[in-house]
C-alpha positions as CSV (number, residue, x, y, z in Angstrom):
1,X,85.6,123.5,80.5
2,X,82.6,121.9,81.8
3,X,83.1,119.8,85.3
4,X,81.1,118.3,88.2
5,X,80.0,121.9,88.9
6,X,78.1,122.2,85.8
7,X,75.6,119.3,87.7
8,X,72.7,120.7,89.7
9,X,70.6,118.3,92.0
10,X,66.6,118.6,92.4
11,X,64.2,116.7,93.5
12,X,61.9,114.0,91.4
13,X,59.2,114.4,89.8
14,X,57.2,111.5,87.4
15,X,58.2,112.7,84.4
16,X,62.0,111.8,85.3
17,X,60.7,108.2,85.9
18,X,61.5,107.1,82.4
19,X,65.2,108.4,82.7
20,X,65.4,107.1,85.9
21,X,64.7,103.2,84.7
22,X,66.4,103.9,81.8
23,X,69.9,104.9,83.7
24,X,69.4,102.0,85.8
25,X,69.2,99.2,82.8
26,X,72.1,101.0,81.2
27,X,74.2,101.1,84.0
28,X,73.3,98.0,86.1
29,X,71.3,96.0,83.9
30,X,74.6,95.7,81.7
31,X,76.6,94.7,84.2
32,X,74.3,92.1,85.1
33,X,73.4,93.3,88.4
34,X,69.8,93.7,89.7
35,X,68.0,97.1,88.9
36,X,65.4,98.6,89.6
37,X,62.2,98.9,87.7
38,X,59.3,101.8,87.1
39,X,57.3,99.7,89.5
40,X,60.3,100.9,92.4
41,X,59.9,104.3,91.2
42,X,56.3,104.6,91.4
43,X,56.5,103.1,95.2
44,X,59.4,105.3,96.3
45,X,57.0,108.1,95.3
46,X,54.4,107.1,97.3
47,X,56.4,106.0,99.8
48,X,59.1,109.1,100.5
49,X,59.0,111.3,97.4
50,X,61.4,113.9,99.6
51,X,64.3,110.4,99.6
52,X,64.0,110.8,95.9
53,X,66.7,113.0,93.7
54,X,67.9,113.6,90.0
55,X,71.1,114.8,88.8
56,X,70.5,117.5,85.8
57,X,74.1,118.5,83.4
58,X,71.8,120.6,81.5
59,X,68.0,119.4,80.8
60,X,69.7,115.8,80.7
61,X,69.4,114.1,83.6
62,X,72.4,111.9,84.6
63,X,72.5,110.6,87.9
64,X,69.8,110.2,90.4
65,X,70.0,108.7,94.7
66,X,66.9,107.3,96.5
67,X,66.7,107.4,100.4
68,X,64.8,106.2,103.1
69,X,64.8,106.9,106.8
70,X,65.0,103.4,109.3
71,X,65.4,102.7,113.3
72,X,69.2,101.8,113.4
73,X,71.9,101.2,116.5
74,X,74.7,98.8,116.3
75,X,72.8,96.0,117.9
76,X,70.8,96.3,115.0
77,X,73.0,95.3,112.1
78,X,71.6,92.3,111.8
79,X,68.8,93.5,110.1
80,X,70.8,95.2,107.8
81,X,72.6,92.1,106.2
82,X,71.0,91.9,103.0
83,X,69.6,94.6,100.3
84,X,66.2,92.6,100.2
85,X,65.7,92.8,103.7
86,X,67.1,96.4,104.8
87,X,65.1,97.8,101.7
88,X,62.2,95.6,101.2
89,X,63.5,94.2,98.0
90,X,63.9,97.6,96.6
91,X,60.4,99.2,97.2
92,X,60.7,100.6,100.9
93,X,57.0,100.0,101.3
94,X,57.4,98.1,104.7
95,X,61.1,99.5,105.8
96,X,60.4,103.2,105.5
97,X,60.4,104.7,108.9
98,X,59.2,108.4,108.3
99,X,60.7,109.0,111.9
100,X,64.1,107.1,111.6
101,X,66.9,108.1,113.6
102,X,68.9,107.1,110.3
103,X,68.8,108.1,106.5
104,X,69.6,105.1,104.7
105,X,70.7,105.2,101.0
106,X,69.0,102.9,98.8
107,X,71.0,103.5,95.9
108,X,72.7,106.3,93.9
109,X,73.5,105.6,90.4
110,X,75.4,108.4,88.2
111,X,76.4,108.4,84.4
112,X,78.6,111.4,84.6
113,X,81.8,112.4,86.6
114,X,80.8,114.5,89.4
115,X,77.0,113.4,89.8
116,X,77.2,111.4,92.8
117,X,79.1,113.7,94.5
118,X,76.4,116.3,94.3
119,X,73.8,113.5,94.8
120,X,75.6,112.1,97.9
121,X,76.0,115.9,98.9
122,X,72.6,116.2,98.6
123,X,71.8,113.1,100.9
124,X,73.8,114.3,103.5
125,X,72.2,118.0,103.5
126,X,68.6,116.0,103.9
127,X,70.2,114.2,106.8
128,X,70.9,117.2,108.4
129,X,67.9,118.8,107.8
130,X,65.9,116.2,108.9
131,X,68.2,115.9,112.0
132,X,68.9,112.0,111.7
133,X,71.5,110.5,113.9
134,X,73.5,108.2,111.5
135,X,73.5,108.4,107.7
136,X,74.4,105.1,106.4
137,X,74.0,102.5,103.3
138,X,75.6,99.9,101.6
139,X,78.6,99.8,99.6
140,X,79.5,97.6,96.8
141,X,82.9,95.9,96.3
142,X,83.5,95.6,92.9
143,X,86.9,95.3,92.7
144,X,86.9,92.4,94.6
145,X,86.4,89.9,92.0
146,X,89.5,90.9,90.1
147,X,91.1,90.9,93.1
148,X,90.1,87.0,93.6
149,X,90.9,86.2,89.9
150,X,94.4,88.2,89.7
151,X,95.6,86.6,93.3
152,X,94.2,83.4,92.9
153,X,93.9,82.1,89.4
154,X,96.6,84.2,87.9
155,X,98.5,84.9,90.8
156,X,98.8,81.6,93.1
157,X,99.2,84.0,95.9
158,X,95.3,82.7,97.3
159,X,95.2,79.2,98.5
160,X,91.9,77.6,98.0
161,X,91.9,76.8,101.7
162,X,91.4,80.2,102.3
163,X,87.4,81.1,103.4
164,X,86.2,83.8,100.6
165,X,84.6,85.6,103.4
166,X,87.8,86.1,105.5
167,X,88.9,86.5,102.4
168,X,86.3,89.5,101.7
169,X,86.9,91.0,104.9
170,X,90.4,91.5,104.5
171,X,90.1,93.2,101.2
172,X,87.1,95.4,103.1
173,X,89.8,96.3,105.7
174,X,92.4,96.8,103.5
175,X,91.1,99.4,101.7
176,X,89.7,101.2,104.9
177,X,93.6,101.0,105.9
178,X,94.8,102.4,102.8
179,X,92.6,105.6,102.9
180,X,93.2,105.6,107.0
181,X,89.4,105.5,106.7
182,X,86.8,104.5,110.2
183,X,86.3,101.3,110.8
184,X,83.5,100.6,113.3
185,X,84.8,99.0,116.9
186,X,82.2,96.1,116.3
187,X,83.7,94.9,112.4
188,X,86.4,93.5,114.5
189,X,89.8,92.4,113.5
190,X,91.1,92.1,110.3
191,X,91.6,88.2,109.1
192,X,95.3,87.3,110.0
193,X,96.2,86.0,105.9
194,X,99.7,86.2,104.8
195,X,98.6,88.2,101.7
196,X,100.7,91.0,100.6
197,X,99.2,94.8,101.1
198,X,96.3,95.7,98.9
199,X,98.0,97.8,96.0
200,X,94.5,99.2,94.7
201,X,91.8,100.0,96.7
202,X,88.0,99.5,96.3
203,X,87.4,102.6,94.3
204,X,83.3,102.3,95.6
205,X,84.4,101.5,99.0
206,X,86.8,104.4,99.4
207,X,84.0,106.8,97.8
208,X,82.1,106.1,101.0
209,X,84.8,106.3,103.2
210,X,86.2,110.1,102.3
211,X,83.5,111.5,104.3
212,X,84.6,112.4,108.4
213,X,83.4,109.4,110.6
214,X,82.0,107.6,107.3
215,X,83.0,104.2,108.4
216,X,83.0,100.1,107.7
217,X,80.3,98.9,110.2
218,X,79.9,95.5,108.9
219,X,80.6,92.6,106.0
220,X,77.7,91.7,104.4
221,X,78.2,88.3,102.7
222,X,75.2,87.7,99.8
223,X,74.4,90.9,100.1
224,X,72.6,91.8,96.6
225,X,73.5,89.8,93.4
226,X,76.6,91.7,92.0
227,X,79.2,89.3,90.3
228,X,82.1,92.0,90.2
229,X,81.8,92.1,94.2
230,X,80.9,88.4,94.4
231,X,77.7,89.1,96.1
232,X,79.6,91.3,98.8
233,X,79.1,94.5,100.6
234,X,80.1,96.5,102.9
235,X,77.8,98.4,105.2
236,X,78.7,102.1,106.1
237,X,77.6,104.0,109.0
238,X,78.3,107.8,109.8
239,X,77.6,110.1,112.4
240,X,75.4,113.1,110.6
241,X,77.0,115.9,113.1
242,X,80.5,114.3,111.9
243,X,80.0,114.5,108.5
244,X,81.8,117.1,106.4
């Protein structure tokens, strides 16, 4: 039986930038979510062709992860709040830091089971490697729309009263509870709602979360245009020593 092992990891070259655009129009594009053009993938080349992976089952290429080094500490979230700003709208060109303390993933997009596993593996080994202090990136939410809609609309169980971004961070921390995953001292407390407990987590959330000292740093509100996480992420900061 053919599984996640059958998947081995390499990095780019320019013939995989057809592929590349292609999985990212058929996997975002569909879901009506920004995606990222040959134009990106020329830059991120020229920019840090080492950040810049595909996922091969065979000769078929099925996942690929992009990553770029940056300057972070805690103080500095704030310029982390958007995808536009942490990433230069996509293209790296002016955030690129090729002596970062931090590998930051710009994105990782997979189109078969087990792919971004060995694609996230991959960015963690490069961490190493390049002996960055945090690894970090951030994560979509995209369960929380239907959590909105089933709780709200369908369920009456969400007064309108209630702010969508206390709303957002609940569901952030909810699932971080759920998984008993890190959450960063400085996300603070979780929004006192009387909301029953989350019964599903955020599967992309708890992805990010499985790895040692992976944790929630921060909410980002409008953070990229995603309507199944209503424009939210979360941000997610690790320790590279911690990391397992």
């Amino acid at each position: 039986m053919e599984d996640k092992f059958d998947i081995r990891v390499r990095r780019a070259c320019p013939r995989d930038i057809p592929k590349i655009v292609a999985l990212e129009r058929d996997l975002y594009g569909s879901a009506k979510m920004e995606y990222y053009c040959e134009d990106h993938v020329w830059t991120w080349f020229r920019v840090n062709p080492e950040g810049l992976t595909v996922a091969e089952r065979g000769s078929t290429v099925v996942g690929y992860s992009y990553s770029q080094r940056v300057d972070f500490d805690f103080e500095k979230i704030g310029l982390f709040t958007t995808h536009d700003q942490a990433t230069d709208s996509g293209y790296t060109a002016a955030t690129h830091r090729p002596n970062g303390n931090a590998l930051y993933g710009v994105t990782v997009c997979s189109a078969w089971p087990g792919a971004g596993w060995h694609l996230m593996a991959d960015t963690f080994a490069l961490a190493r490697r390049l002996g960055t202090e945090y690894t970090m990136g951030m994560s979509r939410m995209p369960r929380f729309d239907r959590f909105m809609k089933k709780n709200g609309q369908d369920g009456n169980l969400i007064p309108d009263s209630f702010p969508e971004r206390d709303l957002a961070l609940w569901y952030a921390l909810e699932t971080a509870r759920i998984v008993n995953g890190t959450v960063w001292p400085n996300v603070g407390p979780k929004p006192d709602l009387p909301l029953p407990e989350l019964r599903h987590p955020d599967p992309v959330i708890v992805h990010h979360l499985r790895f040692r000292n992976h944790g929630l740093a921060a909410l980002l509100p409008n953070a990229v245009r995603d309507p199944q996480s209503r424009n939210y992420a979360a941000l997610i900061v690790g320790r590279t020593a911690d990391i397992h």
